[in-house]
Backbone as a chain_set.jsonl record, in Angstrom:
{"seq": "XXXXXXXXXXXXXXXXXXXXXXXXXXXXXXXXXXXXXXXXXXXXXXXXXXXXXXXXXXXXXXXXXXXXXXXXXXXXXXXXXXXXXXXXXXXXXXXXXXXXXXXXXXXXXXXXXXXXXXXXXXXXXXXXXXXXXXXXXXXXXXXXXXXXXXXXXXXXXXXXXXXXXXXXXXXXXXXXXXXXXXXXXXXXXXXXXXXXXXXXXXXX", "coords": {"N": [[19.364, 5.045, -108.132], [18.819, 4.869, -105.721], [21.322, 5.815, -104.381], [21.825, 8.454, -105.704], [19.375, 9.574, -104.07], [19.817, 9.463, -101.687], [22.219, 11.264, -101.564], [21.231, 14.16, -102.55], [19.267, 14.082, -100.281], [21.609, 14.36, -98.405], [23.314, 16.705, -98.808], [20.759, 18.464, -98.765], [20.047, 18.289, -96.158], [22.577, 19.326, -95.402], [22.602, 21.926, -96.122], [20.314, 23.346, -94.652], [21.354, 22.9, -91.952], [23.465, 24.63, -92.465], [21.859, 26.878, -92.465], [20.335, 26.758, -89.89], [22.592, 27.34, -88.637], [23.099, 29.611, -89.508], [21.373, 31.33, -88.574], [20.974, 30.661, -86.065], [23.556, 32.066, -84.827], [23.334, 34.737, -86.073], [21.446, 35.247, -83.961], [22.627, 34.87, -81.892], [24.891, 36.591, -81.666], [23.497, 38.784, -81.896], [22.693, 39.32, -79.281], [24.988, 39.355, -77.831], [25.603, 41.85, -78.527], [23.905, 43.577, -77.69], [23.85, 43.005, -75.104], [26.441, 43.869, -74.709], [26.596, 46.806, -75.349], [24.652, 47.118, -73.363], [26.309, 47.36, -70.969], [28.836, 48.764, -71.254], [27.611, 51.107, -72.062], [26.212, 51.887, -69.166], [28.386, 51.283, -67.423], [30.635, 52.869, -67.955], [29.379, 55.565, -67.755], [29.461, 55.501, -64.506], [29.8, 55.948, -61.215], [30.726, 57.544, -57.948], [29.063, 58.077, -56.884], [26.574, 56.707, -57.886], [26.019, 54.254, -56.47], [25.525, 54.726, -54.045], [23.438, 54.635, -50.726], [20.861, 56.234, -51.483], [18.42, 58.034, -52.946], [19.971, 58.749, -55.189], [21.899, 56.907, -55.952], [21.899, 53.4, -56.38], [21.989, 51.557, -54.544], [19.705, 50.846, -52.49], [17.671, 49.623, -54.22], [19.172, 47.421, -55.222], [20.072, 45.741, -53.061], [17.436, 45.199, -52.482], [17.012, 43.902, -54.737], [18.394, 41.688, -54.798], [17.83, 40.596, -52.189], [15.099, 39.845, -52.765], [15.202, 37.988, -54.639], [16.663, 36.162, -53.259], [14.36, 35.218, -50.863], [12.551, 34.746, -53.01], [14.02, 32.474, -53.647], [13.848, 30.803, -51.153], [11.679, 29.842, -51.331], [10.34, 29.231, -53.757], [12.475, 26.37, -54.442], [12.138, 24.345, -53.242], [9.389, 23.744, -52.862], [9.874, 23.305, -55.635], [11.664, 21.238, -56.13], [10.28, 19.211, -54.736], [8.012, 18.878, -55.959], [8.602, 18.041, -58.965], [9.903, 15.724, -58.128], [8.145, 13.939, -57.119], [5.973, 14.193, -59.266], [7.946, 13.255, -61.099], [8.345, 10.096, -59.989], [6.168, 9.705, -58.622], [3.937, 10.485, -59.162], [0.761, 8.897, -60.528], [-0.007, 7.972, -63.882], [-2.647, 9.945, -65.38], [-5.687, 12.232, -66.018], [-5.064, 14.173, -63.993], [-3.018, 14.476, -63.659], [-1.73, 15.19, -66.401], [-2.927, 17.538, -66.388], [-1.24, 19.231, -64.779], [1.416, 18.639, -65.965], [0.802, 20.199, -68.069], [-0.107, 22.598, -67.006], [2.384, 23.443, -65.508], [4.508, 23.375, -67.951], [3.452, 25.613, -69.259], [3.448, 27.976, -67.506], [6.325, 27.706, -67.34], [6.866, 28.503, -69.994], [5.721, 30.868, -70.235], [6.593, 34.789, -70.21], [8.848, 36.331, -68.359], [8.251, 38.919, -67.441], [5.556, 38.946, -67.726], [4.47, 37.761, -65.538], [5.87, 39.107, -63.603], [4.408, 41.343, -63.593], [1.568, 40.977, -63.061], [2.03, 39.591, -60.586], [2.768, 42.039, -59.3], [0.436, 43.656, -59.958], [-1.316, 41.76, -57.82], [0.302, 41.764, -55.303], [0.88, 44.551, -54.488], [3.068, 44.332, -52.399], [4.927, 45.614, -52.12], [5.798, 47.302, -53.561], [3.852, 49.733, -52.906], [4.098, 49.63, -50.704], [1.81, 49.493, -48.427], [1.699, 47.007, -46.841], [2.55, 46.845, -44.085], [4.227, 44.681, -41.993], [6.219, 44.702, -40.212], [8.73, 46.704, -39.199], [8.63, 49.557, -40.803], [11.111, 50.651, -41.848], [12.66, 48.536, -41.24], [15.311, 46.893, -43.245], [15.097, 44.049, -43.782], [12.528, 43.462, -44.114], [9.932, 42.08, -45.935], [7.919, 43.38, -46.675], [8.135, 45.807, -46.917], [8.066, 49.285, -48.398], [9.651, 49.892, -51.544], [11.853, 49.007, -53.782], [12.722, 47.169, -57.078], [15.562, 46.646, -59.017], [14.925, 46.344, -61.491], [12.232, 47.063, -61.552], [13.293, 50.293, -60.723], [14.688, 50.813, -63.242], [12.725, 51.063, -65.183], [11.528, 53.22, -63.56], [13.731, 55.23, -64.236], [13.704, 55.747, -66.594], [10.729, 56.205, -67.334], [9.953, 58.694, -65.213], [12.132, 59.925, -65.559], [12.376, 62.817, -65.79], [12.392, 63.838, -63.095], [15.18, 63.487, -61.887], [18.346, 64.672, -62.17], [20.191, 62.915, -62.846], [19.24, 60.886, -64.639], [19.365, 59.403, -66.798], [22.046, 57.887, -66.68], [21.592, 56.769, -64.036], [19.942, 54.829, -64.82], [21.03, 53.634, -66.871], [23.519, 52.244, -65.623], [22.022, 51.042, -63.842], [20.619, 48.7, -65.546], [22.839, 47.281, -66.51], [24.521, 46.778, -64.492], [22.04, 44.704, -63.379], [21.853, 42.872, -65.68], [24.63, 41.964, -65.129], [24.845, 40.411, -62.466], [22.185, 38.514, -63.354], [23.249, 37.319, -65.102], [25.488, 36.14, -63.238], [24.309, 34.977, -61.166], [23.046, 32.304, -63.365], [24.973, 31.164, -63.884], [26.115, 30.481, -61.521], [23.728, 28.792, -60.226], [24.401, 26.589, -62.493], [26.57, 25.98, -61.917], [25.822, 24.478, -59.494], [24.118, 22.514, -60.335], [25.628, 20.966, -61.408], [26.567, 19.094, -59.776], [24.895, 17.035, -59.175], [24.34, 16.255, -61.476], [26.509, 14.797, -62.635], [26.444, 13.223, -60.729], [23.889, 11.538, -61.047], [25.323, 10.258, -63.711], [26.924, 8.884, -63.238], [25.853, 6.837, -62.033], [24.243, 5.755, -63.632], [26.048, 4.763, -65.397]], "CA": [[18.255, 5.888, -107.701], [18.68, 5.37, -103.9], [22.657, 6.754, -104.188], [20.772, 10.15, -105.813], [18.331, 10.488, -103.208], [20.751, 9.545, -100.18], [22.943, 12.613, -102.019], [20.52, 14.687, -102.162], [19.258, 14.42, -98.823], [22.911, 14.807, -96.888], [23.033, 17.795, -99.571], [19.619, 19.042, -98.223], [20.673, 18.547, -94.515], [23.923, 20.364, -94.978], [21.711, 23.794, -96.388], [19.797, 23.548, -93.829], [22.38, 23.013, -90.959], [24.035, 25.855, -92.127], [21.026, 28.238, -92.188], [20.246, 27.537, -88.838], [23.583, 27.969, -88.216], [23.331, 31.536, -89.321], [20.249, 32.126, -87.634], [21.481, 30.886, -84.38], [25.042, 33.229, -84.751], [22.802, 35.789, -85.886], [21.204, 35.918, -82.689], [23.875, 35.312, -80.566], [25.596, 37.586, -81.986], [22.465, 40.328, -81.576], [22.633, 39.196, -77.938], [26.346, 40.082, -77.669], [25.719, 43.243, -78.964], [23.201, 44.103, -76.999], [24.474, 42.988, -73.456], [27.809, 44.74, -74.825], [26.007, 48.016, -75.465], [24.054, 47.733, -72.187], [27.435, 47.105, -70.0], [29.33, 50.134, -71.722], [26.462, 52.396, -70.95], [25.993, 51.59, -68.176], [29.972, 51.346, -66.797], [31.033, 54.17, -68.899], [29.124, 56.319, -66.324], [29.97, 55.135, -63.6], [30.497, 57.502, -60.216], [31.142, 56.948, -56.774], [27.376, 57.853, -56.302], [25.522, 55.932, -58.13], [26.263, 52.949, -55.662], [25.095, 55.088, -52.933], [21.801, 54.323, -50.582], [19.855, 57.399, -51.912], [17.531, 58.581, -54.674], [20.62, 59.342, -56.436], [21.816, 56.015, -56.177], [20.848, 52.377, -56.757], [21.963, 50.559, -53.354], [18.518, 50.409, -51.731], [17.419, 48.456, -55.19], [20.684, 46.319, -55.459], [19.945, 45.327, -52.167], [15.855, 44.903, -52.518], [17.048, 42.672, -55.706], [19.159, 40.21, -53.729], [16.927, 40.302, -51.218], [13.928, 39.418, -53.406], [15.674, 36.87, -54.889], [16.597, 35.132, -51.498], [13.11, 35.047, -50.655], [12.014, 33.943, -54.063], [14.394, 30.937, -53.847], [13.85, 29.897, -50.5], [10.113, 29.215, -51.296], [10.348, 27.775, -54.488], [13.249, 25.686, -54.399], [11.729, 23.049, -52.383], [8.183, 23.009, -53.523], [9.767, 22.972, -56.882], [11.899, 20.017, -55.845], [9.526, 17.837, -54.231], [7.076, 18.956, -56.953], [9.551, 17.32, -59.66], [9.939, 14.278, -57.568], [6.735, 13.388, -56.86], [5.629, 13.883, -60.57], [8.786, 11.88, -61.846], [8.66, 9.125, -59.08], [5.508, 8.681, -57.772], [2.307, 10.636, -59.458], [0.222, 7.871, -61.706], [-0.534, 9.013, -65.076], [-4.201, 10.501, -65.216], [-5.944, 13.872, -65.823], [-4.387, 15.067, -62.967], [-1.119, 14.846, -63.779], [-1.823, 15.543, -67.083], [-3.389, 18.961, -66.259], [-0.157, 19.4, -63.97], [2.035, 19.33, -66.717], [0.5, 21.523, -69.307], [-0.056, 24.026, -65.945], [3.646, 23.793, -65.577], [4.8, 24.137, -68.974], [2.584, 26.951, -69.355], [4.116, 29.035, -66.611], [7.456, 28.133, -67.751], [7.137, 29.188, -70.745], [5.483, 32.589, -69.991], [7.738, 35.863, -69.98], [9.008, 36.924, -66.582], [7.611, 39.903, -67.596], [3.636, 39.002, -67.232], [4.755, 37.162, -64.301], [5.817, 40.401, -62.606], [3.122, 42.43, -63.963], [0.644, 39.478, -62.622], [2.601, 39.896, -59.154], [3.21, 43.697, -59.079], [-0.771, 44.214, -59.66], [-1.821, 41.258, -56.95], [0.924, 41.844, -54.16], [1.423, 45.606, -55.025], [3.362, 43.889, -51.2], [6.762, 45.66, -52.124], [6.43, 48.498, -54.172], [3.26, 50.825, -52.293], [4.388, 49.826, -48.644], [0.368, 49.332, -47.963], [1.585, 45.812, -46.191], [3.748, 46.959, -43.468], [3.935, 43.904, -41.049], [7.212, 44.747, -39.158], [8.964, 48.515, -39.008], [8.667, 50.362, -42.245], [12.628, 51.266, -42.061], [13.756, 47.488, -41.528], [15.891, 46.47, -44.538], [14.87, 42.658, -44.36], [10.797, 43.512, -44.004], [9.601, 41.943, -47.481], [6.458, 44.084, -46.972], [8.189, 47.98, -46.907], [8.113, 50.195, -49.194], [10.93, 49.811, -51.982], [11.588, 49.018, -55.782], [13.685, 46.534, -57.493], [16.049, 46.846, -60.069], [14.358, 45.793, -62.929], [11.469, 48.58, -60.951], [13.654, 51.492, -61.134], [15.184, 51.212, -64.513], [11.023, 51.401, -65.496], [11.049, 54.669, -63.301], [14.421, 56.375, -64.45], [12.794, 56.051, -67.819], [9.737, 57.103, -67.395], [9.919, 59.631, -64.742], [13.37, 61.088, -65.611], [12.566, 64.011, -65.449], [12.63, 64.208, -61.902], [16.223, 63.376, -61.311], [19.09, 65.067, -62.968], [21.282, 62.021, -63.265], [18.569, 59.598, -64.35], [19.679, 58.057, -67.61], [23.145, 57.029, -66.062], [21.309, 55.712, -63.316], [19.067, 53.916, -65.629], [22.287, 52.611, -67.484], [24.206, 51.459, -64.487], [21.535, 49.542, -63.054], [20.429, 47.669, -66.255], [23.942, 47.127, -66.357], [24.294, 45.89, -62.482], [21.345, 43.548, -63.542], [22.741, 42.457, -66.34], [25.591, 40.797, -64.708], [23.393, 40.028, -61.467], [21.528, 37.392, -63.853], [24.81, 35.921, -65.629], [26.229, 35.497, -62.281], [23.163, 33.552, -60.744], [23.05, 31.556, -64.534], [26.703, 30.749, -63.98], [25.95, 29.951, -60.183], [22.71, 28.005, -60.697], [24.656, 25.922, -63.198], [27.669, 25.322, -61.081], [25.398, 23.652, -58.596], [23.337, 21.118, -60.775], [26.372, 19.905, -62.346], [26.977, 17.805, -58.973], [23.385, 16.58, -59.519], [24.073, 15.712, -63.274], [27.174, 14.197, -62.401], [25.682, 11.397, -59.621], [23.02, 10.665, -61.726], [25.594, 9.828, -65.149], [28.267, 7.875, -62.693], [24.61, 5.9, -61.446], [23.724, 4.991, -65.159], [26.945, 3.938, -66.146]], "C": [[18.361, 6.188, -106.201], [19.766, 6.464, -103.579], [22.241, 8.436, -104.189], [20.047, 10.398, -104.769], [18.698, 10.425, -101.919], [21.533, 11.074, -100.282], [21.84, 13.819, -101.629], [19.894, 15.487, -100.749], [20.125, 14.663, -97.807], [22.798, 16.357, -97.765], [21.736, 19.151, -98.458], [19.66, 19.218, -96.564], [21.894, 19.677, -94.526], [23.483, 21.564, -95.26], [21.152, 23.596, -95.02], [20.705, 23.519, -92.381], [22.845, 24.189, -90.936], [22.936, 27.055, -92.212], [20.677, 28.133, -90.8], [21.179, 27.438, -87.902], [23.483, 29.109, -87.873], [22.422, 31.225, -88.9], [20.415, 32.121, -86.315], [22.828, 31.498, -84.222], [24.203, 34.226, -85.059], [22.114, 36.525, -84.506], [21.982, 36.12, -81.373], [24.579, 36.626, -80.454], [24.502, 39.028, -81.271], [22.579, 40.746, -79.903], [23.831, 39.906, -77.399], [26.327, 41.515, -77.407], [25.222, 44.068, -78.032], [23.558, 44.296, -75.498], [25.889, 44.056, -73.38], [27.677, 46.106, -75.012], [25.636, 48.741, -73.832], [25.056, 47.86, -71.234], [28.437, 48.22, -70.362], [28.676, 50.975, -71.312], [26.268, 52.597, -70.07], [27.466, 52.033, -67.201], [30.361, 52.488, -67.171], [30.408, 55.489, -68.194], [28.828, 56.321, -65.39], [30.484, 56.191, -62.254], [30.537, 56.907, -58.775], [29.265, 57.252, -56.254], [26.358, 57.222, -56.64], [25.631, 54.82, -57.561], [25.836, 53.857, -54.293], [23.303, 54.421, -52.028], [20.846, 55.667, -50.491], [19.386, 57.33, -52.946], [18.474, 58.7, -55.406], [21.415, 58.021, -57.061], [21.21, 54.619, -56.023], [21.092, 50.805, -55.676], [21.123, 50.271, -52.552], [18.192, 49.256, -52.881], [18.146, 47.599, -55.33], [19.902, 45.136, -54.513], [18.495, 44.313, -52.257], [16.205, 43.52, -53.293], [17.195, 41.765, -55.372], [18.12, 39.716, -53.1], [15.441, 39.279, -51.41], [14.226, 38.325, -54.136], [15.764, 35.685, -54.192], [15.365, 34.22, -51.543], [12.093, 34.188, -51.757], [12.337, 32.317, -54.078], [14.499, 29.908, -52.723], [12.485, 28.887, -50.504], [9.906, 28.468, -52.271], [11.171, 26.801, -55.08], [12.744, 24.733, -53.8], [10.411, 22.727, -52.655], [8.681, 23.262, -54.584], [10.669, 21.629, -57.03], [11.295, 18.517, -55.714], [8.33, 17.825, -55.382], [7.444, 18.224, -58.457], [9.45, 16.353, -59.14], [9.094, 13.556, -57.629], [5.889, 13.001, -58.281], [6.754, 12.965, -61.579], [8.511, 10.308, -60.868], [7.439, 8.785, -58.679], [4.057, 9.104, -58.256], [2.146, 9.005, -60.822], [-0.449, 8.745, -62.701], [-2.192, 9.038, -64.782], [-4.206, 12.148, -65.983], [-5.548, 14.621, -65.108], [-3.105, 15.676, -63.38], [-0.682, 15.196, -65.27], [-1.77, 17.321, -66.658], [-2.256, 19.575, -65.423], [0.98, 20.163, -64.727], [1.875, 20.173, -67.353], [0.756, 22.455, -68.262], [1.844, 24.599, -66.195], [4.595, 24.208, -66.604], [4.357, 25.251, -69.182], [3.14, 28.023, -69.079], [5.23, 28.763, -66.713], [7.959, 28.803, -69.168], [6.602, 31.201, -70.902], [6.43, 33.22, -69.808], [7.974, 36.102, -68.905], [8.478, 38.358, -66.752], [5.795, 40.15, -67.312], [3.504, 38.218, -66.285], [4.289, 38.193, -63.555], [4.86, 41.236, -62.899], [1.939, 41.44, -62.899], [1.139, 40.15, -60.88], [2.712, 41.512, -58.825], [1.054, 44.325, -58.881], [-1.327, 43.554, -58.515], [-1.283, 41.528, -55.388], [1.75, 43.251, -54.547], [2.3, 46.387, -53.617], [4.748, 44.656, -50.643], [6.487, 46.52, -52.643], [5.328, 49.652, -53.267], [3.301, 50.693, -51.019], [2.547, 49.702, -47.976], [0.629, 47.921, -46.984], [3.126, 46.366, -44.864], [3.778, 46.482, -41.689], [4.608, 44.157, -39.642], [7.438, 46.349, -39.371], [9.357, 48.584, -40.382], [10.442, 50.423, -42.617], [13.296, 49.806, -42.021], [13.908, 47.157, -43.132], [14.818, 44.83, -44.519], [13.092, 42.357, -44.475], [10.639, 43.127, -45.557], [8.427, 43.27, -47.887], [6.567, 45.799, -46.966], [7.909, 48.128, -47.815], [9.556, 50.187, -49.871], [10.681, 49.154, -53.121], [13.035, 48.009, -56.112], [14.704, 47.242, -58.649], [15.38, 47.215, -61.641], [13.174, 47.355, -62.732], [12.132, 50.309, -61.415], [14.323, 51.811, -62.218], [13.773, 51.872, -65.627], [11.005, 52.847, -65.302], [11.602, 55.552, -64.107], [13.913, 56.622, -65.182], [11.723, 56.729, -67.865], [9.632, 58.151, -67.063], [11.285, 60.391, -64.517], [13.81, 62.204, -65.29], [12.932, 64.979, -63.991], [14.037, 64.35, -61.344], [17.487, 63.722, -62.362], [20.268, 64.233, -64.031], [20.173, 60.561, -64.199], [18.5, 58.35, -65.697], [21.161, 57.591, -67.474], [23.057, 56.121, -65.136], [20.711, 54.695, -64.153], [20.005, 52.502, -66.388], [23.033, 51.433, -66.848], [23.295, 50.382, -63.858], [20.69, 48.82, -63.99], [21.966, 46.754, -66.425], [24.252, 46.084, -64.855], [23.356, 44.401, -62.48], [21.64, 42.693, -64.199], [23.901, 40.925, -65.796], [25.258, 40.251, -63.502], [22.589, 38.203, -62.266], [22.409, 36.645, -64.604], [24.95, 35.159, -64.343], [24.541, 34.4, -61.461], [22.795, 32.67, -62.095], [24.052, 30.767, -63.807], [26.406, 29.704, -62.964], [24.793, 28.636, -60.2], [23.802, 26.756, -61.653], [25.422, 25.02, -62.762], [27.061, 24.207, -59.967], [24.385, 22.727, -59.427], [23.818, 20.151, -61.579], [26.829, 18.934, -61.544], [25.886, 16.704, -59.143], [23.74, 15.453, -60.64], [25.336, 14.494, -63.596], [27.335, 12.499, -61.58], [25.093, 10.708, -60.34], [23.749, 9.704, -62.975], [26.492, 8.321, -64.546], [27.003, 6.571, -62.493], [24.245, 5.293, -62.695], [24.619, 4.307, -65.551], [27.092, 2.76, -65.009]], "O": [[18.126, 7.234, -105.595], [19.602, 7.505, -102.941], [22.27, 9.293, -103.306], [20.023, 11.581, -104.432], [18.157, 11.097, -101.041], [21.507, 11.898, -99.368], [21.714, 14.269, -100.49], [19.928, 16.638, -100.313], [19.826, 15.036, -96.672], [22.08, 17.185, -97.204], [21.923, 20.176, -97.802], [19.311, 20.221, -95.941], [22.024, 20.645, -93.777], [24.005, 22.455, -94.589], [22.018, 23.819, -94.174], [20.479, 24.534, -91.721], [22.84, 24.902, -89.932], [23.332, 28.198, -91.984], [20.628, 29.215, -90.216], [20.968, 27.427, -86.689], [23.605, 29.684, -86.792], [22.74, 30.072, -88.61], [20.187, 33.029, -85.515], [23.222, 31.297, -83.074], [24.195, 34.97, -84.079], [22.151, 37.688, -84.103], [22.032, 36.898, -80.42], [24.766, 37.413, -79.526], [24.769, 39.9, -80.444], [22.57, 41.859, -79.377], [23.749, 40.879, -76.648], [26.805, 42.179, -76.488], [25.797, 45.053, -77.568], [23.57, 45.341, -74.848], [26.277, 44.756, -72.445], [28.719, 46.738, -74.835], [25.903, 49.808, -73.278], [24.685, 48.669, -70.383], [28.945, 48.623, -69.316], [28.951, 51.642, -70.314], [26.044, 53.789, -69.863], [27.495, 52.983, -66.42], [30.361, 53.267, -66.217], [31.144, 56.476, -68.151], [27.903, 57.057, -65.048], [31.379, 57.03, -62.347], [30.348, 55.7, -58.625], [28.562, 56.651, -55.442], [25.344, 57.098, -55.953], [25.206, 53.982, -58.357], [25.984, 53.133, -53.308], [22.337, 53.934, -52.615], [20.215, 55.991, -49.485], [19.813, 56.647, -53.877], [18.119, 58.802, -56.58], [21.614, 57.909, -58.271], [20.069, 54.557, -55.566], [20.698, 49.646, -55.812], [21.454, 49.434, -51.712], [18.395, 48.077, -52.59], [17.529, 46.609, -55.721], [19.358, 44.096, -54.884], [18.453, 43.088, -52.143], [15.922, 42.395, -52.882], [16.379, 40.849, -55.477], [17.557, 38.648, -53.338], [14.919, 38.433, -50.683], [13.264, 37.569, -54.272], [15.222, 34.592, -54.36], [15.23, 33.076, -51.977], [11.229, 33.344, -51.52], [11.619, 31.346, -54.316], [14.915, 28.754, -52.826], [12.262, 27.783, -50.006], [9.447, 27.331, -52.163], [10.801, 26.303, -56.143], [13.481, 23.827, -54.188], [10.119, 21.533, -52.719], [7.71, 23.764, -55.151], [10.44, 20.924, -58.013], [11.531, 17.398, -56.168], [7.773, 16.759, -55.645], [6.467, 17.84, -59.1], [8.626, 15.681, -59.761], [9.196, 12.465, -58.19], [5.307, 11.933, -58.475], [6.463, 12.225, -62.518], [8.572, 9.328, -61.612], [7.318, 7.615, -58.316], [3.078, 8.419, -57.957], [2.94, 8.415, -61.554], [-1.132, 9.76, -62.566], [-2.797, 8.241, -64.066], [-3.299, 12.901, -66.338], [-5.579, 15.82, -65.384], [-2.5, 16.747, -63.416], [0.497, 15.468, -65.493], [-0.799, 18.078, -66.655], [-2.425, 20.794, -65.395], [1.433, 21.3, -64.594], [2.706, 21.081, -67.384], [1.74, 23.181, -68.401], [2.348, 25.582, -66.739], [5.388, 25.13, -66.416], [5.26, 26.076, -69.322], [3.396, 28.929, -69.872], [5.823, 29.641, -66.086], [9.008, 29.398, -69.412], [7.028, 32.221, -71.444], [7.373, 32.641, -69.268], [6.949, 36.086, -68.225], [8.324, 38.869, -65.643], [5.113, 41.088, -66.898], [2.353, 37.853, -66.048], [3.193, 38.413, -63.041], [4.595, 41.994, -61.966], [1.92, 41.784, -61.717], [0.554, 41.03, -60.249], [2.695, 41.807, -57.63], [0.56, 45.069, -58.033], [-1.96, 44.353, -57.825], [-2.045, 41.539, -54.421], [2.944, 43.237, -54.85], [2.932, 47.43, -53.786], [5.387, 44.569, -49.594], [7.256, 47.3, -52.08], [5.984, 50.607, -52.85], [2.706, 51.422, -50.224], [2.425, 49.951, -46.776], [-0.344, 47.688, -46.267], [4.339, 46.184, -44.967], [3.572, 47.136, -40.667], [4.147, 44.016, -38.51], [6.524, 47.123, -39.655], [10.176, 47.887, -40.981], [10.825, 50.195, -43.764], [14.358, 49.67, -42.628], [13.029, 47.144, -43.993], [13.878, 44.695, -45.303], [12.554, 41.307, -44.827], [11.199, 43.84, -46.39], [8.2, 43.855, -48.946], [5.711, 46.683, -46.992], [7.393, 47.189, -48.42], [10.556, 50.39, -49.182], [9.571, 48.761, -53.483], [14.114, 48.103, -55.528], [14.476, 48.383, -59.05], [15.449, 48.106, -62.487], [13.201, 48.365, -63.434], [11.631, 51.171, -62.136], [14.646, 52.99, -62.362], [13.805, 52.756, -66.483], [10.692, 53.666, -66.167], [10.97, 56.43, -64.694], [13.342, 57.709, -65.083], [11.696, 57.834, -68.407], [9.3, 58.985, -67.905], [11.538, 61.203, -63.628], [14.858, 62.636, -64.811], [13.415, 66.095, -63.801], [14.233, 65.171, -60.448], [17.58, 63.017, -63.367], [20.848, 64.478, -65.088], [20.568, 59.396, -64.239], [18.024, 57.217, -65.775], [21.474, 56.773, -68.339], [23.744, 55.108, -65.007], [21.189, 53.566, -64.034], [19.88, 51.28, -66.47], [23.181, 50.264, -67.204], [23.605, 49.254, -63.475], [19.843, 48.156, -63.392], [21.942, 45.524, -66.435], [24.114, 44.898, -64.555], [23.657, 43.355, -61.905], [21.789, 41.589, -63.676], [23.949, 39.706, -65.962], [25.545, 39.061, -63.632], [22.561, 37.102, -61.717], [22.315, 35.423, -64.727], [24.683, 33.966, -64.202], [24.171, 33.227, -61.514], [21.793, 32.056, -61.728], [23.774, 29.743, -63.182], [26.385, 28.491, -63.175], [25.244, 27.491, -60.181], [23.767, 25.733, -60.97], [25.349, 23.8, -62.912], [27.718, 23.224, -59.624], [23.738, 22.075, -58.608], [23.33, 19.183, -62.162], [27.412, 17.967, -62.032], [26.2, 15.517, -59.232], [23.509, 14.244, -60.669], [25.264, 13.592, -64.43], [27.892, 11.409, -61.717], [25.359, 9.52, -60.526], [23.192, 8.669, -63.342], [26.663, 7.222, -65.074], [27.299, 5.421, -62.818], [23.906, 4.111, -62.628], [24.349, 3.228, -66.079], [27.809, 1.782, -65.222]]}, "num_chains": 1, "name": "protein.A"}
């Protein structure tokens, strides 16, 4: 009786293994497709101007992106450090630190999408130039007037009509982003494997 229901159950594990096998190749796969779609489209028209710094191309946004990135990671890289630390190492359990985590799960699991919506309606600091602390024309002013990536692929779309070229631009710089967020994945990864490495040599 037990032999049968040990059978059984490796039986019943191995269906199931392989369905969410396929389901996780199914999506990879979709993912493939998709990034491999958007990187063709994108490359595939390709010109010496759409890398320009004009309306026609997408080197003011390239730039903004980086830029906004920078800025993003010099601020919360370190209160998200010591904010980790402090809650592994030294907060005492409570309501506090309860209500800490859920907060934090919370907002990591949210979309970066109602993030930036969230941020785009409160600090509207970067895209309507209404905050303009230093000279309107400096590049490194967070507070000019200027549009990200992710920003003007929104516009070409929408407001297309305005610009003759504007679903190649649209292509190229989902495209540009695209590999933009591999390469900081990649990068990001490369640096917490010294991290992951101290800590395994320290256990053993």
């Amino acid at each position: 009786m037990n032999t049968t229901h040990s059978l059984r159950a490796r039986q019943t594990d191995r269906i199931m293994t392989g369905i969410f096998y396929c389901v996780g190749g199914f999506f990879l796969l979709l993912l493939l497709v998709l990034a491999g779609y958007i990187l063709i489209s994108g490359f595939s028209a390709l010109q010496p101007g759409l890398l320009a710094f004009n309306k026609n191309g997408i080197g003011n946004q390239f730039f903004d992106t980086v830029y906004l990135v920078f800025l993003s990671l010099l601020i919360s890289v370190p209160i998200g450090i010591a904010a980790g630390i402090y809650m592994a190492e030294y907060a005492h359990p409570g309501r506090t630190t309860r209500f800490l985590r859920v907060s934090i799960e919370a907002l990591s699991s949210l979309p970066s999408i109602v993030v930036g919506l969230f941020g785009y309606l409160v600090f509207i600091l970067v895209t309507g130039g209404k905050w303009n602390l230093l000279s309107p024309t400096c590049p490194l002013n967070p507070f000019r007037p200027g549009e990200t990536l992710a920003l003007h692929i929104w516009a070409m779309r929408t407001e297309g009509s305005l610009y003759a070229n504007s679903t190649e631009i649209a292509n190229f710089s989902a495209a540009v982003l695209i590999l933009m967020v591999f390469g900081f994945s990649i990068l990001a990864r490369l640096i917490s494997r010294s991290p992951d490495k101290k800590m395994a040599g320290q256990a053993n």
